[in-house]
C-alpha positions in Angstrom: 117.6 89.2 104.8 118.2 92.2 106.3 115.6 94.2 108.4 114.1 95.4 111.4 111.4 96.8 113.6 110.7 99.4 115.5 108.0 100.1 119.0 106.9 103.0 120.8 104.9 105.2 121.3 105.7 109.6 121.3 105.0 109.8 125.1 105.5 106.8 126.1 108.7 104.8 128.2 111.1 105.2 124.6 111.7 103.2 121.9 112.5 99.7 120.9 114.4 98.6 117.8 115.4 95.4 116.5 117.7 94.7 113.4 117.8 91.2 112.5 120.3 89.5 110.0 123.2 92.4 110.4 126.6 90.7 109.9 129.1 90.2 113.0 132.4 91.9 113.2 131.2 95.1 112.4 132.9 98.0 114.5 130.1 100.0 116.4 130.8 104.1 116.2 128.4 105.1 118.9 129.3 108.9 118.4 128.1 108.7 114.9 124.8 107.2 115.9 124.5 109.8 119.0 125.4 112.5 116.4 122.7 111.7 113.3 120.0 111.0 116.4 121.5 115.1 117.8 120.7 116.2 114.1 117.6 114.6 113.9 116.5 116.8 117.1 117.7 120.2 115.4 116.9 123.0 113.6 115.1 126.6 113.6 111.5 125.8 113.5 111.2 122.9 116.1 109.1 122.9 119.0 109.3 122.9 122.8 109.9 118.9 123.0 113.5 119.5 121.3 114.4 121.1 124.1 113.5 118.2 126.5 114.9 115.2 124.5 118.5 114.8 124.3 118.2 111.7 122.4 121.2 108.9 122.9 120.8 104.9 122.0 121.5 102.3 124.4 122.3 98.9 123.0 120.4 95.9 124.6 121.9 93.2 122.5 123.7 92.2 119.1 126.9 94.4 120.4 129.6 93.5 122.4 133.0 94.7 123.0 132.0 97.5 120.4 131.4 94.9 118.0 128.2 93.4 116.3 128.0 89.9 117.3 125.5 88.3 114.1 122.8 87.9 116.7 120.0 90.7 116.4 120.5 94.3 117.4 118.1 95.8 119.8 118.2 99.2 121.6 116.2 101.2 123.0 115.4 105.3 122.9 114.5 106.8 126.0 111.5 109.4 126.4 112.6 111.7 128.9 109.1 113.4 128.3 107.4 110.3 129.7 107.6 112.0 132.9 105.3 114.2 131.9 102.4 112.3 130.6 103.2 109.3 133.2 99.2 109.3 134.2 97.7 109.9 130.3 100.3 107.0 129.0 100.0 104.5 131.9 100.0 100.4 130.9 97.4 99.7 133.6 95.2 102.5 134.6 92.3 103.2 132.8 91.9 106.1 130.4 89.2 108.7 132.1 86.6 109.4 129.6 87.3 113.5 129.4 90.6 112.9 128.6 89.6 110.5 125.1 89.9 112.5 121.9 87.5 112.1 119.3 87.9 114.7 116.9 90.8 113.8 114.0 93.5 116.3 113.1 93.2 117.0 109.2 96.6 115.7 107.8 97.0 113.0 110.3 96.8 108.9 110.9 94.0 110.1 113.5 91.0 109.8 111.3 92.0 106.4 109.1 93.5 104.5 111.9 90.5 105.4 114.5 88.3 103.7 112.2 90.4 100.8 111.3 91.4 99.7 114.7 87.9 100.3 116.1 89.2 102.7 118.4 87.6 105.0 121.0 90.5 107.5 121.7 92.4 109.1 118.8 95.2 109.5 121.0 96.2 105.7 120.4 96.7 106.0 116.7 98.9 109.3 116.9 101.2 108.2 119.7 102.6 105.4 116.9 101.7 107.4 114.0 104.2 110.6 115.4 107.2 111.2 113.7 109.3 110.9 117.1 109.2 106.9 115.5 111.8 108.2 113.0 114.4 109.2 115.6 114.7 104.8 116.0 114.8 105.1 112.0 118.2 107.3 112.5 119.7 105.0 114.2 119.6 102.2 111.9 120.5 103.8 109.2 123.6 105.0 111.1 124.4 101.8 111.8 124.3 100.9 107.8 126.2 104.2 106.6 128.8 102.6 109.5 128.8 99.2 108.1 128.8 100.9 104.5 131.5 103.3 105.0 133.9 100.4 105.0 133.4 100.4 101.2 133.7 103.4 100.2 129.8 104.5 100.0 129.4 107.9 101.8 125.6 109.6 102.2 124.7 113.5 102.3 121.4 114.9 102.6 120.8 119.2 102.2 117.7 121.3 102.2 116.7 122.7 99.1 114.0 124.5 99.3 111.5 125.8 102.2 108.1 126.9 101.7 109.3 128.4 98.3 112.8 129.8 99.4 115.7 127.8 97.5 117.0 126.0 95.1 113.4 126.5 92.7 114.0 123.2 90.8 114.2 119.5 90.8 117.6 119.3 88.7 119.6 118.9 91.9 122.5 116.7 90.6 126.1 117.0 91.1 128.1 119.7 89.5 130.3 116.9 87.4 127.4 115.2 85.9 125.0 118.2 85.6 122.4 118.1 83.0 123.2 119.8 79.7 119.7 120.9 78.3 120.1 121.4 73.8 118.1 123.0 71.6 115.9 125.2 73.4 116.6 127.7 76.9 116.2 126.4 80.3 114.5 129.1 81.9 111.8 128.7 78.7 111.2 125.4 80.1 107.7 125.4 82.3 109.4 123.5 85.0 111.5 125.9 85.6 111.0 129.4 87.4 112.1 132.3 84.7 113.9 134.5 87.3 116.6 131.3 88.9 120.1 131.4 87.4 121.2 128.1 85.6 124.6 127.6 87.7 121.4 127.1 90.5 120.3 124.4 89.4 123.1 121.9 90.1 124.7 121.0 93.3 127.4 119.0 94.9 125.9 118.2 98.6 129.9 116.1 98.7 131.6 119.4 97.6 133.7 120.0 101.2 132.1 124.0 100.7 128.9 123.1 100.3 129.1 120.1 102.9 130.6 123.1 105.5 128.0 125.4 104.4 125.1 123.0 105.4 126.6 122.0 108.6 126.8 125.3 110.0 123.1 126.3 108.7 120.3 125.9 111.4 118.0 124.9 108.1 120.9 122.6 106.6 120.6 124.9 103.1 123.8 125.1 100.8 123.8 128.3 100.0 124.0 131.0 103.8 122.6 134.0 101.7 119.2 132.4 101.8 119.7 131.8 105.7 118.2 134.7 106.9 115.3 135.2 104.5 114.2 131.6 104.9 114.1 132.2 108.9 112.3 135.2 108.5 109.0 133.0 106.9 109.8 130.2 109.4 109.0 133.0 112.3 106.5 134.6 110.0 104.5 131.5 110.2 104.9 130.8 113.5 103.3 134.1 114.5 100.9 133.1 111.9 100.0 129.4 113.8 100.6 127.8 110.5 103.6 125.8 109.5 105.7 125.0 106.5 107.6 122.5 104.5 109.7 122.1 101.6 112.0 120.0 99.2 115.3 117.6 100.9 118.1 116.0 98.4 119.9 112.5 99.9 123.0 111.5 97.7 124.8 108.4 97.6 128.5 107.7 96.3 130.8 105.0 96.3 127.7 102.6 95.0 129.1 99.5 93.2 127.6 98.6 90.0 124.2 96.2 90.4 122.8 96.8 93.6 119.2 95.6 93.2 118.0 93.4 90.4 115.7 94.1 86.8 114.5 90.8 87.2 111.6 91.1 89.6 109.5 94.4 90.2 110.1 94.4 94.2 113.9 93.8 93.7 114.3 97.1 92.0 116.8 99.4 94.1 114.5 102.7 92.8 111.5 101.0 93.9 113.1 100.3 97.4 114.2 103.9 98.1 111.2 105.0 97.2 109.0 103.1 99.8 111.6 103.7 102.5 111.4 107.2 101.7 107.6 107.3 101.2 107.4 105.7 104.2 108.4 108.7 106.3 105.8 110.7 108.3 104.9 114.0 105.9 106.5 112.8 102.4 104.5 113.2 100.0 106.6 112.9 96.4 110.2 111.3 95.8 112.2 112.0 92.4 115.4 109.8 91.7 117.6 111.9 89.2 116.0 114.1 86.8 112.5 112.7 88.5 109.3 115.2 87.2 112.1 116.6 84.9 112.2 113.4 82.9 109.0 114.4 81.1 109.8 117.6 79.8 113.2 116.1 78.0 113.6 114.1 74.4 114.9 111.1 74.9 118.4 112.5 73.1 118.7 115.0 76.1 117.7 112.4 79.3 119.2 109.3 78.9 123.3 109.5 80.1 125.5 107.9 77.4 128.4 105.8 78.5 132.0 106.7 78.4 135.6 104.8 78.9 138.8 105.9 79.6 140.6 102.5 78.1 139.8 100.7 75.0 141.9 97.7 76.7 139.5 94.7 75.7 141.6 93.1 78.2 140.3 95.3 80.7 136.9 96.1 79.5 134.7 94.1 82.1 137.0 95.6 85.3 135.0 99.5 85.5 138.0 100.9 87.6 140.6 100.3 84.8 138.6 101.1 82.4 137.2 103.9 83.4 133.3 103.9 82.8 131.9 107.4 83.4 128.8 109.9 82.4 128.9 113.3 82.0 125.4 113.2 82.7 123.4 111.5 85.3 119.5 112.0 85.0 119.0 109.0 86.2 120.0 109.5 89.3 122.5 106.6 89.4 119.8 103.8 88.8 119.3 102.3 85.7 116.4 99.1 85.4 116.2 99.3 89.1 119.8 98.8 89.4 123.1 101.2 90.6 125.0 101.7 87.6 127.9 103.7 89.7 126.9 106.9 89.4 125.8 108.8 92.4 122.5 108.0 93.6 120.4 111.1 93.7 117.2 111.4 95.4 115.0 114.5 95.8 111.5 114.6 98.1 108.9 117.1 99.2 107.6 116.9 103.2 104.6 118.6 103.3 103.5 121.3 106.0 102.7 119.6 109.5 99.3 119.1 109.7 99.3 120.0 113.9 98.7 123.9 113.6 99.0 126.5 117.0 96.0 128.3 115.8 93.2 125.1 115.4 91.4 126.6 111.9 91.3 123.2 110.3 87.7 121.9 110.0 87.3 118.3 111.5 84.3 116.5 113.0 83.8 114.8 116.8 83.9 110.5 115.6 81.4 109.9 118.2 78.6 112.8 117.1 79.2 114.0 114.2 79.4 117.0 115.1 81.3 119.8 113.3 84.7 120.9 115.0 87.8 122.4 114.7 91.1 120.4 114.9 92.2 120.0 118.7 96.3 121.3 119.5 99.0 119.0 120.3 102.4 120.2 120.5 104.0 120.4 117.2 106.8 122.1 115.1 106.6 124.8 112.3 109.3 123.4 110.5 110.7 120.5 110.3 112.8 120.2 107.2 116.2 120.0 108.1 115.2 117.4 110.7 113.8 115.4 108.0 116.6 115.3 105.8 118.8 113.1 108.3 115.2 110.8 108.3 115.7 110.7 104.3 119.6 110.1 104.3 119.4 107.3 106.9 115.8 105.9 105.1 118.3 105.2 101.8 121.0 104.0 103.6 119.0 100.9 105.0 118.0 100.4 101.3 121.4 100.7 99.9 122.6 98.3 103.3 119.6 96.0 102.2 121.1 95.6 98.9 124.4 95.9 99.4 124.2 92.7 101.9 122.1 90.7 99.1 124.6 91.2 97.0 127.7 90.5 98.7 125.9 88.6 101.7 128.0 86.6 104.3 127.4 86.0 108.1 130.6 88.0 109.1 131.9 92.0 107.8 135.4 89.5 107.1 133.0 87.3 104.6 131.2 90.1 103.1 134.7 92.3 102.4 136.5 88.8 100.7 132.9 89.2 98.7 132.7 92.6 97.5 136.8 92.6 97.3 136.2 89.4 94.1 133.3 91.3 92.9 135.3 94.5 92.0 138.1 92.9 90.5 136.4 90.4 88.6 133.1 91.2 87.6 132.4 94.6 87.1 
């Protein structure tokens, strides 16, 4: 089964990955990877340490003449700011007392994983806790969307929303499949903020204009006239010491019918994305589809009703000659924990970063008792767009997971003669 691990610490030598079970014969783009890992590093609102880091993966193993080999992948993610904490991050040399930290950041791992691990020095828990982890988290998933782009299945990821400025909703489906609301006004609906336009509320992160518009934004947002504004409270904050975070979409198209399974509750595609997503420093809420939405709609209005182009019976089990479609898609593409072809849409909120330049937060020193305020460590104001490659590549090693359990085979030339039955017979 497909999956993999990841070591390191945020100042120290780099990072190690290793993905075990990946098939052989798969044709390794390193630009790709060298490009999400570039993204991952950018954006108005980071901090100094961007500026450092110029992050680029080396392969150790599992690769060889640009080719996966079936053995397991490891590689490694240099630190270039190791040099600068060489004597704090040292294996050997003791940690001087005045330099321990014993007062936990609010928001943090620091206060939870000090007192589960027993541990003297805070520092320990938020050198692995950091979110400098998810740069190794970028590169596998550019390795799936690689592997996965042989099939068709193409990821996009946008920022909708930061610190209030955006898209003011989480109806954030594609144009083509856009929710149709009946019997009563969508800006009537509490979920909804009275003053946002309808056509706002839907969005195409695959549309080529939109995909250009979010490439050349420095806050990867859809839609330039909010450019401006938006870095105007990303600098406002700063000034402030405070930070600032906000709502990422991730897309998925080009999903074959029946990844994941109904049949057992931790086989369920929606339940995977979620804890790959959940599982990213500073997400705090994930939506598939029509997500919070869902409560607010009759049944009549939520569910997407099914649609062929052919009423061949001949042909009525093959979905590309017949044609399934929806003309809506609440459910994000996932039906009983299953793709059912649509696109997969997945919405998530990333809270502020807890690290703050001005240290207001209330705390208290472990070792006293005593009442404090939280100590600084180098941090960013915003750190949304970065996050939404984290999110896109955090789906594509659950779609890759599923994908392989489905059409599993040691070699890419195994799993294509799979997948290639699959379509023409089954679906």
């Amino acid at each position: 089964m497909l999956r993999f691990l990841t070591a390191g610490e945020s100042h120290g030598k780099g990072l190690i990955t290793i993905i075990d079970n990946f098939p052989a014969g798969v044709k390794i783009d390193e630009e790709f990877i060298n490009e999400k890992l570039r993204l991952r590093q950018s954006g108005y609102g980071r901090g100094a340490r961007q500026k450092i880091e110029t992050d680029k993966i080396e392969f150790l193993s599992g690769v060889r003449g640009g080719l996966t080999t079936g053995s397991p992948i490891s590689f490694f993610i240099k630190n270039k700011d190791y040099e600068n904490w060489r004597d704090r991050m040292d294996v050997y040399k003791p940690v001087p007392e005045e330099s321990k930290i014993h007062t936990p950041r609010p928001g943090h791992a620091d206060f939870a994983g000090s007192i589960k691990f027993g541990l003297d020095d805070i520092r320990n828990v938020l050198e692995r806790s950091s979110a400098r982890e998810t740069a190794s988290r970028v590169a596998v998933g550019a390795i799936c969307q690689i592997f996965l782009k042989n099939f068709g299945i193409e990821f996009a990821s946008a920022v909708l929303n930061i610190g209030g400025i955006g898209i003011e909703t989480a109806e954030i489906l594609p144009d083509t499949h856009a929710a149709k609301k009946k019997g009563s006004e969508l800006n009537s609906d509490p979920f909804f903020s009275e003053t946002a336009e309808t056509d706002r509320f839907s969005i195409d992160i695959f549309d080529p204009a939109i995909r250009q518009n979010i490439e050349n934004s420095e806050l990867r947002m859809p839609h330039p006239e909010l450019e401006e504004k938006t870095k105007d409270y990303i600098d406002k904050m700063k000034a402030e010491g405070d930070t600032v975070g906000g709502l990422i979409t991730a897309q998925v198209k080009g999903v074959p019918v029946g990844l994941g399974s109904f049949t057992q509750w931790d086989e369920k595609l929606d339940a995977h994305i979620s804890m790959s997503v959940m599982s990213i420093q500073a997400i705090k809420s994930v939506e598939i589809g029509a997500g919070v939405k869902s409560a607010y709609l009759k049944g009549s209005e939520c569910h997407d009703s099914i649609y062929s182009q052919s009423s061949d019976k001949e042909k009525r089990r093959d979905s590309a000659v017949c044609g399934f479609y929806r003309k809506t898609d609440n459910a994000g593409g996932i039906e009983g924990g299953m793709s059912n072809g649509e696109i997969i849409s997945v919405i998530c909120a990333m809270k502020p970063i807890p690290t703050l330049m001005k240290p207001y937060l209330d705390t208290v020193d472990l070792n006293t008792c005593e009442a404090k305020k939280a100590f600084l460590e180098r941090s960013d104001v915003c750190a949304v767009p970065a996050a939404s490659i984290v999110v896109e590549s955090a789906i594509a090693f659950s779609i890759c997971y599923f994908f392989l359990k489905k059409f599993g085979g040691d070699s890419f030339a195994e799993i294509k003669r799979n997948y290639d039955g699959y379509i023409k017979n089954e679906q």
